[in-house]
C-alpha positions as CSV (number, residue, x, y, z in Angstrom):
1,X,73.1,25.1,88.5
2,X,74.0,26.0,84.8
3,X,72.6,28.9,83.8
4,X,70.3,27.0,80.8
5,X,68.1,25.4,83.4
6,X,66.9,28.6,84.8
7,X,64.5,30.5,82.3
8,X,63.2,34.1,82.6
9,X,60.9,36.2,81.0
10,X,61.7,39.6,81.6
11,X,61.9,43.1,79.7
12,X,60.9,46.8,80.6
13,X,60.6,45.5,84.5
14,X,64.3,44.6,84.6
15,X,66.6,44.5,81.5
16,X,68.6,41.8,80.4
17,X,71.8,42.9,81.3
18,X,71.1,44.1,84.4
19,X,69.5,40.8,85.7
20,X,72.5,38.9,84.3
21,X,74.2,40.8,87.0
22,X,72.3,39.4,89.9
23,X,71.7,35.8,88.3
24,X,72.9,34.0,85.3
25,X,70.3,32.4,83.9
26,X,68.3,32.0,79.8
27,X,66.8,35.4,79.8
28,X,63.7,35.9,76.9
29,X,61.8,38.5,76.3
30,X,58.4,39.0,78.3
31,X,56.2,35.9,78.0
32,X,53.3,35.8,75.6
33,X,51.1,32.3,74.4
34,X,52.7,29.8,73.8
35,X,56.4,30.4,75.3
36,X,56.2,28.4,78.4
37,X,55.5,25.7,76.5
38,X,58.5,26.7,74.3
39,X,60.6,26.7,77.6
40,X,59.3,23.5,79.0
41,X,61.1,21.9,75.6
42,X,64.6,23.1,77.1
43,X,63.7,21.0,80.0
44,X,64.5,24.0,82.5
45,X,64.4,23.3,86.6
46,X,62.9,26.9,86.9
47,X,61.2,29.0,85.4
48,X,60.9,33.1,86.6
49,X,58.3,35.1,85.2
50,X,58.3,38.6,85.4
51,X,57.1,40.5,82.7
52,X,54.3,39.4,79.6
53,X,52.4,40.7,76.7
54,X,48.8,41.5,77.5
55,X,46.7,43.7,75.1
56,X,49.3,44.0,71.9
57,X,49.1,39.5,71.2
58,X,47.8,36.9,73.6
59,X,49.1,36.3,77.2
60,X,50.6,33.4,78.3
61,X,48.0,30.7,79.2
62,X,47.2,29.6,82.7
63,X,47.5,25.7,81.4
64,X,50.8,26.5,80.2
65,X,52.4,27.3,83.5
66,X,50.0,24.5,84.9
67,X,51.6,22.3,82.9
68,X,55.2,22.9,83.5
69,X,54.5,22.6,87.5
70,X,52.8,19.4,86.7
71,X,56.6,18.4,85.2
72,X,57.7,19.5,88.8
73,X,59.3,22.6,87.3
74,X,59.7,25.3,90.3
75,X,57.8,28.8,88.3
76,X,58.7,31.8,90.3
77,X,56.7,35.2,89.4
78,X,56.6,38.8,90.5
79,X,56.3,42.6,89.2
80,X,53.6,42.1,85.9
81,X,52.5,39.9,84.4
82,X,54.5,37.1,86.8
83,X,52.7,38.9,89.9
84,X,49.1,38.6,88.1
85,X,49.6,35.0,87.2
86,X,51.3,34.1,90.6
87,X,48.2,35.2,92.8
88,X,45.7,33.3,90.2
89,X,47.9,30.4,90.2
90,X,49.2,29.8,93.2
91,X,47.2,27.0,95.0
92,X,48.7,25.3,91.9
93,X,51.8,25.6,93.4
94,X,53.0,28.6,91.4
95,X,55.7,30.8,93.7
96,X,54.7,34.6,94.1
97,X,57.1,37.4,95.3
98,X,57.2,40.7,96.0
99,X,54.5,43.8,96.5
100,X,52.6,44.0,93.1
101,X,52.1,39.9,93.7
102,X,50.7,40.6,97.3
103,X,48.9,43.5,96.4
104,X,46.8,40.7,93.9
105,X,46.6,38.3,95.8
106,X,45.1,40.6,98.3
107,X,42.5,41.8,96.2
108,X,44.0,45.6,96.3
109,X,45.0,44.7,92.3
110,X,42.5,43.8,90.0
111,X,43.3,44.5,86.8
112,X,46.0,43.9,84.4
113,X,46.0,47.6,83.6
114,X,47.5,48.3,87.1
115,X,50.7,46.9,85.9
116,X,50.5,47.2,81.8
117,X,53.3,49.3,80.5
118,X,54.0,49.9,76.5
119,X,57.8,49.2,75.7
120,X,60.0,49.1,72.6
121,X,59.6,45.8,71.1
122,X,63.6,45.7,70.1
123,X,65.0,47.1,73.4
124,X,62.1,46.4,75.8
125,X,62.9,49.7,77.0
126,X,59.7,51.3,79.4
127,X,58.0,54.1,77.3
128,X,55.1,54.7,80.0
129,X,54.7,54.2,83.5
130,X,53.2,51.3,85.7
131,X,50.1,52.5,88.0
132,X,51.3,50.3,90.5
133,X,54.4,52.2,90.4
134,X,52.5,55.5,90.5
135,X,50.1,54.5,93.3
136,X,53.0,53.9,95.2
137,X,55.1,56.8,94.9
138,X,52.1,59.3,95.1
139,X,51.0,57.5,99.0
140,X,55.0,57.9,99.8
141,X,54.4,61.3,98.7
142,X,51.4,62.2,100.8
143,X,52.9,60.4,103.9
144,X,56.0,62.5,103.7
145,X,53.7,65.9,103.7
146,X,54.6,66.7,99.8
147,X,50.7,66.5,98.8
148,X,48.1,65.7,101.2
149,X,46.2,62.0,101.1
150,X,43.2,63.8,99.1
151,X,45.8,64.5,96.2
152,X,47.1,61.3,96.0
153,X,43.9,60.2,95.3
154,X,43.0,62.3,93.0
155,X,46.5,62.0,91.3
156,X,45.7,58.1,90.9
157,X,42.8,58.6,89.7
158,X,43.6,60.6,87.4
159,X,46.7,58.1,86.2
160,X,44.0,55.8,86.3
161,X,41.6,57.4,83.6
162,X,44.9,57.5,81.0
163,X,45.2,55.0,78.5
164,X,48.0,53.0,79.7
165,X,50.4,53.4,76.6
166,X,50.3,56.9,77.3
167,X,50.3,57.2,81.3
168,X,53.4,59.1,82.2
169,X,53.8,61.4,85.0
170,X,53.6,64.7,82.9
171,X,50.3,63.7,81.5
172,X,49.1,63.0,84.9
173,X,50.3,66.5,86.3
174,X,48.5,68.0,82.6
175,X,45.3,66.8,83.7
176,X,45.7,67.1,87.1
177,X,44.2,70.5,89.2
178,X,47.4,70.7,91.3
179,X,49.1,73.6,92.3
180,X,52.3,74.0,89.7
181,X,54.5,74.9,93.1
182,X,53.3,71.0,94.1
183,X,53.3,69.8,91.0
184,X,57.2,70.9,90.6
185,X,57.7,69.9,94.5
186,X,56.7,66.5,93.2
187,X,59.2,66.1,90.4
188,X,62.0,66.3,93.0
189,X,60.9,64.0,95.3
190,X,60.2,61.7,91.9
191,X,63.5,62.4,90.7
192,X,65.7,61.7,94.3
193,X,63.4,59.1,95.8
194,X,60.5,57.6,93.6
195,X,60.5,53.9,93.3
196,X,60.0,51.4,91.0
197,X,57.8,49.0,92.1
198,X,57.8,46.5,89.1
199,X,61.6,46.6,89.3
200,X,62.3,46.5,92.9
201,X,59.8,42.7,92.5
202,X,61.7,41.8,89.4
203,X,64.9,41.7,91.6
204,X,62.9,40.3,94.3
205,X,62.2,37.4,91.9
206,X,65.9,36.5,90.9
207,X,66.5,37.0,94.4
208,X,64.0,33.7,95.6
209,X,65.5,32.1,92.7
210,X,69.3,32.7,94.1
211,X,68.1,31.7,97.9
212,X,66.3,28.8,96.8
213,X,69.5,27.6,94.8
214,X,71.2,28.2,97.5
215,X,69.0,26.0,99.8
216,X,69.3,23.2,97.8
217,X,72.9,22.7,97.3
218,X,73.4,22.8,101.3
């Protein structure tokens, strides 16, 4: 399949040249109003949606991505704003993938601030973390003995409370009451084994988009 008939939104989950790697494809920056229905123009088979504005202009439209499975074009989503959109959309047929998408579907997500992230609008580069992300990493942390459960949930809670542009792990641990021997106990396991959840689902995405690809021409 040429590479102009698969579209994807995606930015700070996944970068451009790093998704090129797993799948060729039209990669655009993340999705805001009006740009699915810019994509539906190119006449694309599929369309992957992984990341999207939400506070800083208006998000893509539920009718838009209505509309370009009424054309019988496959949408894929996962990780942000993809994931959100997936589990609202997907009696409509819209494909969802990976944890964050699950976690909405399931009701464990609510809110688009779970996966909000500010990013540089030239490079798309992350410049705060996703509470998803953060959520995640503090359970694996309790369940490996690092922090106990109590502290996890007082470390998301905490994350949770921060303005999303500027939730980052050090402001978390400044407002947090633990110990600095945790607190730098933490860091390490961040550094070696902390995941991130958005990006692990953006490759998850391309991923679905590869199999299903592959199912077709057999």
């Amino acid at each position: 399949m040429e590479k102009n008939r698969i579209i994807i939104f995606t930015g700070p989950s996944l970068s451009h040249e790093e998704a090129q790697k797993i799948l060729k494809a039209d990669y655009r920056p993340p999705v805001g109003r009006g740009d699915v229905i810019n994509a539906i123009k190119d006449h694309p088979v599929i369309i992957g949606i992984v990341d999207g504005v939400f506070h800083q202009q208006p998000a893509v439209a539920h009718r838009e991505i209505i509309d370009a499975l009424k054309r019988g074009i496959i949408v894929v989503g996962g990780a942000s704003m993809g994931a959100l959109r997936a589990a609202e959309l997907e009696d409509m047929g819209m494909i969802g993938v990976g944890i964050v998408f699950q976690a909405y579907k399931d009701g464990m997500v609510e809110s688009d601030d779970d996966v909000a992230v500010v990013f540089d609008p030239s490079t798309h580069e992350q410049l705060s973390e996703a509470l998803v992300s953060m959520k995640y990493n503090f359970d694996e942390a309790a369940r490996k003995g690092i922090i106990s459960y109590e502290e996890s949930d007082h470390l998301y809670k905490v994350a949770k409370a921060i303005y999303y542009p500027k939730r980052t792990y050090n402001s978390v641990f400044r407002y947090s009451d633990l110990e600095d021997e945790k607190i730098t106990k933490l860091k390490r396991f961040l550094d070696q084994e902390g995941l991130d959840i958005k990006k692990q689902d953006a490759k998850a995405v391309l991923n679905h988009i590869i199999n299903h690809i592959k199912n077709k021409s057999h």
